[in-house]
Steps between C-alpha positions, in 0.01 A plus 500: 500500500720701274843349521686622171249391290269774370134405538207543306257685638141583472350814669144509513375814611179759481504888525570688811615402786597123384710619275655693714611198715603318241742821395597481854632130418757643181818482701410141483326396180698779293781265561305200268351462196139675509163452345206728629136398471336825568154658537482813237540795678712855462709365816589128363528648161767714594667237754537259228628742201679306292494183771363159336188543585085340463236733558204285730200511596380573871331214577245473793529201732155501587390510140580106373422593115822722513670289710531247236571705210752682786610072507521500135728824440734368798593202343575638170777782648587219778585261181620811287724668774601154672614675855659339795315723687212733551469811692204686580336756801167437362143563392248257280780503182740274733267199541517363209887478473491394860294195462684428151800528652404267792400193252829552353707506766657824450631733798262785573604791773224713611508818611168625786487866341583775716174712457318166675416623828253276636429100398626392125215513238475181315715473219750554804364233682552266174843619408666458820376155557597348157804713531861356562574774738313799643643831621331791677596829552271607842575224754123538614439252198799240581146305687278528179852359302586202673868414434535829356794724504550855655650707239411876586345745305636528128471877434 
């Protein structure tokens, strides 16, 4: 997807472990233009630095009140940022630019976090079906992911 174009693109990440997947993605994205939308945290605030960045909220997917203002904030960075592509390894604050991203038509990558063990929680289970390609790390969840791609653990 990269040719010798740079791309834009938007990161969309939480604290912990997510993050650390999506660092785990730099030798790749450090190569484009990037925009984080980030979950406020001592972690993401010192991944980003000086990094164009949006601090988000964590939205639950369970809860639709925050869902739509999650909706709301999406579009705004989606139309701000304009990215050819997303990237994200989860939790509730990647819905949003998910589903966006979906009506628009804009490539999404998703990432099944390594610290998911078991069955993906549900903003996994939205992601990775809106998304334009999924990629695990544990090939335990390659069944929960169909389609998706084996990639091995990131750190």
């Amino acid at each position: 997807m990269s040719g010798d174009r740079a791309l834009q693109v938007l990161i969309v990440s939480s604290t912990g472990g997510v993050l650390l997947d999506v660092l785990g993605l730099s030798p790749w994205w450090s190569q484009h233009t990037v925009h984080w939308a980030v979950v406020d945290g001592v972690d993401t605030a010192a991944a980003v630095g000086t990094e164009p960045h949006t601090w988000v909220a964590e939205h639950s997917a369970r809860r639709p009140a925050t869902l739509l203002r999650g909706l709301r904030e999406a579009n705004a960075i989606i139309s701000d940022v304009r990215p050819d592509v997303i990237v994200s390894a989860g939790t509730g604050a990647a819905v949003p630019f998910f589903v966006i991203a979906r009506i628009r038509r804009i490539t999404t990558f998703w990432v099944s976090t390594l610290n998911l063990v078991d069955a993906p929680g549900l903003a996994a289970r939205i992601c990775s079906r809106v998304a334009s390609a999924v990629f695990v790390q544990r090939s335990s969840l390659g069944a929960a992911h169909a389609g998706s791609v084996v990639i091995g653990e990131l750190y």
